[in-house]
OpenMM code with the backbone's topology and positions (N, CA, C; nanometers):
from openmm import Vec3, app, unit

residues = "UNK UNK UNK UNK UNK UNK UNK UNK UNK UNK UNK UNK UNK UNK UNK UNK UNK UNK UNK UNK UNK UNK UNK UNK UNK UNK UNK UNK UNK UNK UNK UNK UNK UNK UNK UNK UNK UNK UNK UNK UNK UNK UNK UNK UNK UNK UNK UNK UNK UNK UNK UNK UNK UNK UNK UNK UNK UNK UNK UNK UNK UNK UNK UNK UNK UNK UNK UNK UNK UNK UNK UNK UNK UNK UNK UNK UNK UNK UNK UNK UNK UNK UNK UNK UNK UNK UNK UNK UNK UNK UNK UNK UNK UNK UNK UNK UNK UNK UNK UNK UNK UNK UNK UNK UNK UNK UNK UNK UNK UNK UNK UNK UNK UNK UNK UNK UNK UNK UNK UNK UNK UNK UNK UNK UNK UNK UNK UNK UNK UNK UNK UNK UNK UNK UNK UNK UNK UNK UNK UNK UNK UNK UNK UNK UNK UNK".split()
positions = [
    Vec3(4.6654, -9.2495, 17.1362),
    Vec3(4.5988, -9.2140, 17.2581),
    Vec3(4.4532, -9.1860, 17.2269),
    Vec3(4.3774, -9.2176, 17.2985),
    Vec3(4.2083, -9.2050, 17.3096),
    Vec3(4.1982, -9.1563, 17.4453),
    Vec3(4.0892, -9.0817, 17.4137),
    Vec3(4.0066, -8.9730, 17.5487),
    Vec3(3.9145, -8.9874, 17.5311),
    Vec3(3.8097, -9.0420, 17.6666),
    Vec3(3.6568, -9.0475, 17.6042),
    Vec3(3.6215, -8.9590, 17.7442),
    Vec3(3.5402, -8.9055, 17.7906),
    Vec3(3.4507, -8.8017, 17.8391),
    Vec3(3.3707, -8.8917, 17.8503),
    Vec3(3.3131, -8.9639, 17.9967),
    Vec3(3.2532, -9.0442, 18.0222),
    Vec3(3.0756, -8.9453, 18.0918),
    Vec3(3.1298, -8.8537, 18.0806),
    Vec3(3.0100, -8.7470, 18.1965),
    Vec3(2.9135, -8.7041, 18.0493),
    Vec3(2.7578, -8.6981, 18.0827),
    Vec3(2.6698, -8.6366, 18.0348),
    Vec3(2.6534, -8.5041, 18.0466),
    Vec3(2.7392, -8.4413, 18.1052),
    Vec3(2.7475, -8.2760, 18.1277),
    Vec3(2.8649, -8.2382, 17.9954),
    Vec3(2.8220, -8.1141, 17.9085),
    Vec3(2.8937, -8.0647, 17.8459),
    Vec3(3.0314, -8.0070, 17.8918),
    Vec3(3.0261, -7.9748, 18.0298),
    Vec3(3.0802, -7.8564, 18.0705),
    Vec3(3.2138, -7.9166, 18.1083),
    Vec3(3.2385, -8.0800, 18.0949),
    Vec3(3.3944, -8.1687, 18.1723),
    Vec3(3.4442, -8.1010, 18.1166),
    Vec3(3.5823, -8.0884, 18.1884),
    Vec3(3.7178, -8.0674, 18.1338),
    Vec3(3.8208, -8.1877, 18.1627),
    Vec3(3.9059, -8.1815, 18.0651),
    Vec3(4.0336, -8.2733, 18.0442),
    Vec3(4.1412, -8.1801, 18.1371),
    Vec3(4.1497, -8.3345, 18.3001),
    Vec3(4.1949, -8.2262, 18.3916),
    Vec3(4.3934, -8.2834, 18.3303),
    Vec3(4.4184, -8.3774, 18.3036),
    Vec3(4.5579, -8.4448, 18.2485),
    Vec3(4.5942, -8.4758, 18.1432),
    Vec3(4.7257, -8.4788, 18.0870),
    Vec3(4.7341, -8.5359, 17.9460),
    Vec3(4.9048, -8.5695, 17.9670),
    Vec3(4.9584, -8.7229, 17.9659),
    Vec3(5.0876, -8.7271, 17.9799),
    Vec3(5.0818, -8.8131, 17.8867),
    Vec3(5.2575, -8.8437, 17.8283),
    Vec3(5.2609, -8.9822, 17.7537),
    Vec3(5.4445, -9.0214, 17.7980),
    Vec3(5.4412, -9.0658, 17.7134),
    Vec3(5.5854, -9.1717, 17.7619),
    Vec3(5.6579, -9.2203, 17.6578),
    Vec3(5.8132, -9.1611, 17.6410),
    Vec3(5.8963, -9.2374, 17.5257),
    Vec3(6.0238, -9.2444, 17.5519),
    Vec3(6.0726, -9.3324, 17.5129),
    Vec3(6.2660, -9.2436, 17.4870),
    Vec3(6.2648, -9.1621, 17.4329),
    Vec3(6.3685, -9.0561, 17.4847),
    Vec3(6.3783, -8.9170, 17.4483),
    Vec3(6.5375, -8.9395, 17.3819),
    Vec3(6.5523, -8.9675, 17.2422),
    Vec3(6.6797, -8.9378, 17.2216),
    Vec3(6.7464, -8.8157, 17.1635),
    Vec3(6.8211, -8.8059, 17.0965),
    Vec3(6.9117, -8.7042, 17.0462),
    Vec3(6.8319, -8.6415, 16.9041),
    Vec3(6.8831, -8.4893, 16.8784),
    Vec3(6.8739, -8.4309, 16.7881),
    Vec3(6.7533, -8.3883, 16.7485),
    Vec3(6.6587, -8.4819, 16.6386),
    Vec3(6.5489, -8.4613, 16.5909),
    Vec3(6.4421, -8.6008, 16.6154),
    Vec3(6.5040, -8.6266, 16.7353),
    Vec3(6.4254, -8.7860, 16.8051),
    Vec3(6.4386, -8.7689, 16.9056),
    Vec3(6.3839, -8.6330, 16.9818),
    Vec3(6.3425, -8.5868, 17.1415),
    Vec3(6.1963, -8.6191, 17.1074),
    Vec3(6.1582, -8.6016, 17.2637),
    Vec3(6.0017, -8.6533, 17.2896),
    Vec3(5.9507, -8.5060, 17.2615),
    Vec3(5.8097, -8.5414, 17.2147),
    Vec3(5.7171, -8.4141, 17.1346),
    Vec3(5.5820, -8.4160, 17.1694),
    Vec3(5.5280, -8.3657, 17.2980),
    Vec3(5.4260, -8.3422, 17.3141),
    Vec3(5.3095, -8.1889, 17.2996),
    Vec3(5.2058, -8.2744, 17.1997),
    Vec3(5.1350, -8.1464, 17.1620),
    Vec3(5.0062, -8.1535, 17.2085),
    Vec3(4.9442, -8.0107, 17.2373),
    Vec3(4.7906, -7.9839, 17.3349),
    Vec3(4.7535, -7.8561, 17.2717),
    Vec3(4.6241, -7.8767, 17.2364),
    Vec3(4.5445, -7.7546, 17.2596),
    Vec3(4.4991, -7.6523, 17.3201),
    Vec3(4.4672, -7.5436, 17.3948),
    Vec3(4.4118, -7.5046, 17.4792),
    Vec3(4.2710, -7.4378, 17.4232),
    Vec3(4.1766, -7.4533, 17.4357),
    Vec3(4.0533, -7.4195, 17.3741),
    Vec3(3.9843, -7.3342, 17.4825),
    Vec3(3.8517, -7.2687, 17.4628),
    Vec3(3.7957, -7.1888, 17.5147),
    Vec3(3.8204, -7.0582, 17.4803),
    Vec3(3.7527, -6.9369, 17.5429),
    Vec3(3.7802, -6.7900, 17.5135),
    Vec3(3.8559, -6.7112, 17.5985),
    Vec3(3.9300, -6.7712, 17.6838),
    Vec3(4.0357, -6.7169, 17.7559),
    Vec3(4.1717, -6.7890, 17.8124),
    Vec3(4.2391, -6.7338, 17.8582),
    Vec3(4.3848, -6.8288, 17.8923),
    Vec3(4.3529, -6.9095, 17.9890),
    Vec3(4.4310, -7.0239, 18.0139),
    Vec3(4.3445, -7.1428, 18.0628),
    Vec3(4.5587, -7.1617, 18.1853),
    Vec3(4.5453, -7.1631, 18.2825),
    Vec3(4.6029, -7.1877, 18.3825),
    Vec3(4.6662, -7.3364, 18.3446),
    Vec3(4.8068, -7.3965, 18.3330),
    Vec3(4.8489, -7.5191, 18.3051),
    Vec3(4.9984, -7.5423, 18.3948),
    Vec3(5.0452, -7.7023, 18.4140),
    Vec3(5.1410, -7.6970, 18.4675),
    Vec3(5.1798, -7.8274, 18.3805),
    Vec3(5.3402, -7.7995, 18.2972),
    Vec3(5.3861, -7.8694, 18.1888),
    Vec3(5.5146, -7.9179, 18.2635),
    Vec3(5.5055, -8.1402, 18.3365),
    Vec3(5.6284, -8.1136, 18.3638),
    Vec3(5.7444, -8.2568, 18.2464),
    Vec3(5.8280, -8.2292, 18.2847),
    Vec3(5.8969, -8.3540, 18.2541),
    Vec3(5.9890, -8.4327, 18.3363),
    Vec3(5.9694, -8.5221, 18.3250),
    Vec3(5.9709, -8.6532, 18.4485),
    Vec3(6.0894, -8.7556, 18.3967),
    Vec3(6.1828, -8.7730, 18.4337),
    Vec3(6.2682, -8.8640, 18.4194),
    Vec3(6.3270, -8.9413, 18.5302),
    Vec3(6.4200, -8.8755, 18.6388),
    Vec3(6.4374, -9.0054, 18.7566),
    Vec3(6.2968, -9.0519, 18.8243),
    Vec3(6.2332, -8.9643, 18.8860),
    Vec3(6.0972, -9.0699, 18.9412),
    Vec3(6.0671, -9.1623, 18.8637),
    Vec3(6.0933, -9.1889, 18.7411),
    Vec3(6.0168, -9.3212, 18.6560),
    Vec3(6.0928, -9.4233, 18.7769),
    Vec3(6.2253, -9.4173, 18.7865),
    Vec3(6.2716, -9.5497, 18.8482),
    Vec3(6.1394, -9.6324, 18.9383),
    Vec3(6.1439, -9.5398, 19.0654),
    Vec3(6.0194, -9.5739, 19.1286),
    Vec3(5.9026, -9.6707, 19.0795),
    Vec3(5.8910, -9.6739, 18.9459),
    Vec3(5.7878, -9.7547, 18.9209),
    Vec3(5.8342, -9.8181, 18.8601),
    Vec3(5.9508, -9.8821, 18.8041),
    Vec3(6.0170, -9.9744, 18.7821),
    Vec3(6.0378, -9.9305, 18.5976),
    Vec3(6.0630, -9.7914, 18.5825),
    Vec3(6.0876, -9.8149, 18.4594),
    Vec3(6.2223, -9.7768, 18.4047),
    Vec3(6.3156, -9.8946, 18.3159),
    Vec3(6.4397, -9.8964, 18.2784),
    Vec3(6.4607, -9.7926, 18.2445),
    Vec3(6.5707, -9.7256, 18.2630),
    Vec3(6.6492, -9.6471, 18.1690),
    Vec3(6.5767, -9.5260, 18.1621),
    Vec3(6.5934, -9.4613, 18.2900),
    Vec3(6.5094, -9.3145, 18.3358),
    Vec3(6.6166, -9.1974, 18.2800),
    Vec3(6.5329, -9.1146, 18.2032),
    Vec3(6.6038, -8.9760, 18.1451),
    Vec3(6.6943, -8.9191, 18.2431),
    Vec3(6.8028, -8.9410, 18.2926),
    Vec3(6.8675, -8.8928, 18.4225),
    Vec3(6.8310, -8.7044, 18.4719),
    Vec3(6.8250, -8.6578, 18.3577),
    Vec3(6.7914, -8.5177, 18.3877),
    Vec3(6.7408, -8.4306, 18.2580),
    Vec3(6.5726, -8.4151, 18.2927),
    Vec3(6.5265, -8.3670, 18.1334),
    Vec3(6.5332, -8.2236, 18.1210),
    Vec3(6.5457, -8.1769, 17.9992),
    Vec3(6.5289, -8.0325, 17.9659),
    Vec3(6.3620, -8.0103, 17.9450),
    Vec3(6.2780, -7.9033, 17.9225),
    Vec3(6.1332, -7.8808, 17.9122),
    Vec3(6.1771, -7.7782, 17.8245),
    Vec3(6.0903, -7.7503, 17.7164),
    Vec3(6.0554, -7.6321, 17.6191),
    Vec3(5.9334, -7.6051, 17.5712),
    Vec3(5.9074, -7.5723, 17.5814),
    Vec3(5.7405, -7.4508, 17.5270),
    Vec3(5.7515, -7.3831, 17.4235),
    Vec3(5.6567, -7.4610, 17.2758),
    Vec3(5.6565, -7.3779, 17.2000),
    Vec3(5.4910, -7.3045, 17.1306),
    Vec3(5.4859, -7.2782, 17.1127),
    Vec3(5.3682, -7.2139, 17.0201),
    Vec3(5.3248, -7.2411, 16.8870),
    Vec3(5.1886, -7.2325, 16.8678),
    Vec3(5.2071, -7.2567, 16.7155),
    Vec3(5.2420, -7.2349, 16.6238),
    Vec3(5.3483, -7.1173, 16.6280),
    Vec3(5.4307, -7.0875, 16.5297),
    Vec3(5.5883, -7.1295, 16.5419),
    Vec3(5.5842, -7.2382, 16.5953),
    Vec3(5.7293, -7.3046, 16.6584),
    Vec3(5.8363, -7.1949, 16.7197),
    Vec3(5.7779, -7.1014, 16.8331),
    Vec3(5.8750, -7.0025, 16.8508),
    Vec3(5.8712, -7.0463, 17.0277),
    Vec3(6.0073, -7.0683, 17.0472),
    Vec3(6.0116, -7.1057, 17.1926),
    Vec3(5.9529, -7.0076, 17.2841),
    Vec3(5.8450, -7.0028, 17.3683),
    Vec3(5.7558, -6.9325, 17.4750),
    Vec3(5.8165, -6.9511, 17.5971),
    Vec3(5.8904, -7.0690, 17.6649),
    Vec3(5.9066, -7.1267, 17.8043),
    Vec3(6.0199, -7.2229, 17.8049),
    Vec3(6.1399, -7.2456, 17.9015),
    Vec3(6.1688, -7.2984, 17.9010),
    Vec3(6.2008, -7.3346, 18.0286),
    Vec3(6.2711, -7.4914, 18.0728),
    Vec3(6.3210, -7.5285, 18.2181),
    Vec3(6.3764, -7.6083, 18.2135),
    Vec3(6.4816, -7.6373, 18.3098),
    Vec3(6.5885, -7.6999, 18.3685),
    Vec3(6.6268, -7.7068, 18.4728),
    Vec3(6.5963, -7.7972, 18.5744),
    Vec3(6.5531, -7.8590, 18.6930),
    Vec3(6.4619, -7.7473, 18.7685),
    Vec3(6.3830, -7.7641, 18.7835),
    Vec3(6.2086, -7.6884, 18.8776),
    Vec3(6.2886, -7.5876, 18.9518),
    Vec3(6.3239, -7.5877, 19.0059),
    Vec3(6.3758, -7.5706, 19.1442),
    Vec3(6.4748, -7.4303, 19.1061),
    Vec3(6.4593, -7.3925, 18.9738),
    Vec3(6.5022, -7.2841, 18.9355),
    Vec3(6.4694, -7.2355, 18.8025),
    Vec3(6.4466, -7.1197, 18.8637),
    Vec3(6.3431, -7.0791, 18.7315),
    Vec3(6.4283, -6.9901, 18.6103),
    Vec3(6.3666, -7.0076, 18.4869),
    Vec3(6.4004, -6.9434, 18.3684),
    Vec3(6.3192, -6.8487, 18.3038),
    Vec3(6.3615, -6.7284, 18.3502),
    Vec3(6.2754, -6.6221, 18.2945),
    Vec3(6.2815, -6.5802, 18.1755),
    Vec3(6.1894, -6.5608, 18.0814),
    Vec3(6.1872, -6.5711, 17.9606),
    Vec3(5.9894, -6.6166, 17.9043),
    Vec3(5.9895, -6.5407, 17.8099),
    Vec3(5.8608, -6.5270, 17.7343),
    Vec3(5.6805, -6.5565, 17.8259),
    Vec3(5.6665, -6.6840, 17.8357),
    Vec3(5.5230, -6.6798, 17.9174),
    Vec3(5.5786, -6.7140, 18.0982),
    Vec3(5.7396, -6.7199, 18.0779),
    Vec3(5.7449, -6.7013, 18.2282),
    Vec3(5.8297, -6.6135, 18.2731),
    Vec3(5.7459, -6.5116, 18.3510),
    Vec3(5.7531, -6.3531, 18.3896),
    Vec3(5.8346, -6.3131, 18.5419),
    Vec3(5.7937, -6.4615, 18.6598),
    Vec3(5.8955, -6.4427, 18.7764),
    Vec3(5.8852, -6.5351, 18.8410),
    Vec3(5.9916, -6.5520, 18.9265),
    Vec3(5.9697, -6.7255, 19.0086),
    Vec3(5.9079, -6.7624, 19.0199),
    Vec3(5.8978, -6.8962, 18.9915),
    Vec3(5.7607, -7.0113, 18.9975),
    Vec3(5.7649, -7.1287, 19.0642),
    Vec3(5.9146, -7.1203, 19.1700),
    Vec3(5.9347, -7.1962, 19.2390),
    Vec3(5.7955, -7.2365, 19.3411),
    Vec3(5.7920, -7.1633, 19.4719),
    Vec3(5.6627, -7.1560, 19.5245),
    Vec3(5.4964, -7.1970, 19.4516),
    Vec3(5.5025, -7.1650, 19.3132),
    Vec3(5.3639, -7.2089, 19.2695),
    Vec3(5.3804, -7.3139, 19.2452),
    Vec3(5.4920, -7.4089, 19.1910),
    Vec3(5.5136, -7.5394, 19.1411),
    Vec3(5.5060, -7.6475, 19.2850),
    Vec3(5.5293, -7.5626, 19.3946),
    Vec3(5.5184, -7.6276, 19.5516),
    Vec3(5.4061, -7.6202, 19.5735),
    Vec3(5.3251, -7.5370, 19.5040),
    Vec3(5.1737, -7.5142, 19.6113),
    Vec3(5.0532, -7.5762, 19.4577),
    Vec3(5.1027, -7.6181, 19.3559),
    Vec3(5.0640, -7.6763, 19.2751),
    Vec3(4.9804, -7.8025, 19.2875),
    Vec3(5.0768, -7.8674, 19.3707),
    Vec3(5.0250, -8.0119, 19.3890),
    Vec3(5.0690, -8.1350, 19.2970),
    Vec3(5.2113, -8.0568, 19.2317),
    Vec3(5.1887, -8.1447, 19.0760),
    Vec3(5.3916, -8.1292, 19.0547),
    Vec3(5.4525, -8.0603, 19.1852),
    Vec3(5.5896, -8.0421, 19.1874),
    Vec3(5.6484, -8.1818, 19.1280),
    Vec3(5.7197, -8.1480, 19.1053),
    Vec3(5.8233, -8.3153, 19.0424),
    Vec3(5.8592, -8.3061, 19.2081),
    Vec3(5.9265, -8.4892, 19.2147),
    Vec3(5.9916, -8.4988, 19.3142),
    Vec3(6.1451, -8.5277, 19.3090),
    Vec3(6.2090, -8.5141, 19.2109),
    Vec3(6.3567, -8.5404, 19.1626),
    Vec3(6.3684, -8.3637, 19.1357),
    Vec3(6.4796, -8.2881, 19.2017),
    Vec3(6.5552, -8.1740, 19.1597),
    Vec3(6.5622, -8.1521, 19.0334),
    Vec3(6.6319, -8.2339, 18.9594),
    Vec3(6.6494, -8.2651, 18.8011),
    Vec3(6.5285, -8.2697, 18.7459),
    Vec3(6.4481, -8.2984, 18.7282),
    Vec3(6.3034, -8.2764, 18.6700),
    Vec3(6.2691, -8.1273, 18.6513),
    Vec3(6.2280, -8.1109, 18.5001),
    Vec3(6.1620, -8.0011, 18.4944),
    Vec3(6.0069, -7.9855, 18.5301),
    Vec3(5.9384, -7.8375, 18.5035),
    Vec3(5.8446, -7.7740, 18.5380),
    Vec3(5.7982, -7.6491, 18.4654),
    Vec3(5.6818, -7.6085, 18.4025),
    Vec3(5.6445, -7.4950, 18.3832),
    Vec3(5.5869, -7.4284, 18.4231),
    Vec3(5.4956, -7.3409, 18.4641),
    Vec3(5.3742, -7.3097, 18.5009),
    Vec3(5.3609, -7.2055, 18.4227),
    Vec3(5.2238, -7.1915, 18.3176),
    Vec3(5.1620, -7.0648, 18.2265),
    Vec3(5.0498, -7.0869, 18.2149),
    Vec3(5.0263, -6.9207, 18.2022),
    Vec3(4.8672, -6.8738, 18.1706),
    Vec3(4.8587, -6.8947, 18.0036),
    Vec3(4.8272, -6.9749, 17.9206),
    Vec3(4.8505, -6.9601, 17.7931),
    Vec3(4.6925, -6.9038, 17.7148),
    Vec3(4.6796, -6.8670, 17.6055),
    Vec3(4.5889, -6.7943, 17.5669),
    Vec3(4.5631, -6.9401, 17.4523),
    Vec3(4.4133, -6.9381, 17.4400),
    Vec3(4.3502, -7.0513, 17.3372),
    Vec3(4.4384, -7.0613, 17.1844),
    Vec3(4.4697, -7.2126, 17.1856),
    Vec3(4.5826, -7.2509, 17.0756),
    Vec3(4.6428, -7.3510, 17.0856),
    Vec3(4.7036, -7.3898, 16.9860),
    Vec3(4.8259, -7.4891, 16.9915),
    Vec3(4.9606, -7.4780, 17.0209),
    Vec3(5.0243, -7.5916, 17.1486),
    Vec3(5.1141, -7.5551, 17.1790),
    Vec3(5.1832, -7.7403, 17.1798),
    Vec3(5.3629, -7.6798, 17.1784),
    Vec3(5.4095, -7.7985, 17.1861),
    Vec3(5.5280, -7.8392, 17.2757),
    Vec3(5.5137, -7.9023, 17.3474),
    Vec3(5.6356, -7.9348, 17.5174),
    Vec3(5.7511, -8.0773, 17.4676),
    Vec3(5.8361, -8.0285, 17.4510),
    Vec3(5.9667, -8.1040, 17.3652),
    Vec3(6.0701, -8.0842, 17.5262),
    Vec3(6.0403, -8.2384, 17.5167),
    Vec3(6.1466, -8.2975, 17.5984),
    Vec3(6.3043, -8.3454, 17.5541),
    Vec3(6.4179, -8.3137, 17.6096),
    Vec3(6.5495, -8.3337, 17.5552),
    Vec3(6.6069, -8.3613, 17.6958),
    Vec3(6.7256, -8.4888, 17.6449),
    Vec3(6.8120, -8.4872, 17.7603),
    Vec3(6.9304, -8.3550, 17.7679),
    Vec3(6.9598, -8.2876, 17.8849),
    Vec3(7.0483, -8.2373, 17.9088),
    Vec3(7.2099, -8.3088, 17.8944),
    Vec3(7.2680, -8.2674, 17.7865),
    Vec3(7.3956, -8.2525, 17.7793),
    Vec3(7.3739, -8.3928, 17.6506),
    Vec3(7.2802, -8.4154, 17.5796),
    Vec3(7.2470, -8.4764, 17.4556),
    Vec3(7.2254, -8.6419, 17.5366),
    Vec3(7.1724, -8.6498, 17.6489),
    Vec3(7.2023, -8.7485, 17.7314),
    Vec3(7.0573, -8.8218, 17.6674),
    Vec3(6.9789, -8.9718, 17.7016),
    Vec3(6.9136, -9.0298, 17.6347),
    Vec3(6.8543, -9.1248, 17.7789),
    Vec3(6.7110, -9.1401, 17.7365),
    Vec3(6.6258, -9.2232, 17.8388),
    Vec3(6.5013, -9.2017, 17.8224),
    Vec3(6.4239, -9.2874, 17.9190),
    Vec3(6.2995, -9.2977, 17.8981),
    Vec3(6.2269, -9.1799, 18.0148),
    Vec3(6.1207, -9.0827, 17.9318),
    Vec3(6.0454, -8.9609, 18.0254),
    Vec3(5.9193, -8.9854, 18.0132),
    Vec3(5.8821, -8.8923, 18.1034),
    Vec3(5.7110, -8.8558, 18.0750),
    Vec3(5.7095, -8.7219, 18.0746),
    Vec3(5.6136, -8.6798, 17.9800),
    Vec3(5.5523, -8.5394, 17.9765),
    Vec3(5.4427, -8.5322, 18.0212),
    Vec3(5.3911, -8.4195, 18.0933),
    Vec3(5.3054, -8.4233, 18.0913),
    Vec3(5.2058, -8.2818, 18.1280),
    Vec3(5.0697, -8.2690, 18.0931),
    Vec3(5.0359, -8.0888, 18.1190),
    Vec3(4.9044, -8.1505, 18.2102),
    Vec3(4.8863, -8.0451, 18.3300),
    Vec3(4.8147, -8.0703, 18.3649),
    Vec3(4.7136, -7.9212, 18.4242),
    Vec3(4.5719, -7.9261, 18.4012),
    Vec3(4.5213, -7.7921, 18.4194),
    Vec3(4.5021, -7.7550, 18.5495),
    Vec3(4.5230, -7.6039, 18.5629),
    Vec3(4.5351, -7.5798, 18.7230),
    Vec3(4.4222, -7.4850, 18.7373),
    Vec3(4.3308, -7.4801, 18.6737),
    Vec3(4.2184, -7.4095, 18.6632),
    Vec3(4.1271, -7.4663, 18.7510),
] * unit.nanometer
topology = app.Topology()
chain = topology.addChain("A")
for resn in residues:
    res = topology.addResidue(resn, chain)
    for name in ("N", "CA", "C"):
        topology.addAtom(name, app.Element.getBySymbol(name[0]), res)
């Protein structure tokens, strides 16, 4: 992947970042990693996408993905399993149903996950898995809500 910053202003930000694989079993789930830079926590929405692929014609859609959030010390921060209900636990503190609606960025399949966190400047990593060791093609993806 290449990112070029086409603007003469210092100040752009990288408003998306998704990619696309089969997500299979074990230690061959999809592995997406991001930075968050700057001097304060930076507002993000981390989802994973598997039936909407159909829609655009792509084979063999993840029927229903898991989402995980880890940190740079590989310690799970976040996790989800279908949007539409939330998992409380580490950077997520209380329903996030409603923000993932007023986001602009909701999945449109039930089954699709979702995160929404304030994360503090660092490396972090969003590991996609099929639910129930199931296998297909996803997208990840983080997008800033700042």
């Amino acid at each position: 992947m290449e990112i070029y910053d086409l603007g003469n202003d210092a100040s752009s930000i990288l408003g998306n970042l998704s990619t696309r694989s089969f997500v299979q079993t074990d230690n061959n789930v999809m592995i997406g990693g991001f930075i968050v830079q700057g001097t304060g926590a930076k507002r993000v929405i981390i989802r994973a996408i598997g039936p909407e692929l159909s829609q655009f014609g792509v084979p063999d859609p993840l029927a229903n993905p898991r989402l995980e959030l880890h940190n740079a010390a590989g310690t799970l921060i976040g996790s989800n399993d279908d949007w539409q209900q939330t998992i409380i636990g580490g950077v997520i503190t209380g329903n996030q149903v409603a923000d993932i609606q007023s986001s602009g960025h909701a999945p449109t399949n039930p089954s699709e996950s979702a995160i929404i966190a304030e994360l503090q400047p660092g490396n972090y990593t969003a590991i996609v898995r099929g639910v129930n060791n199931t296998t297909g093609v996803a997208l990840v993806e983080v997008y800033d809500l700042d």
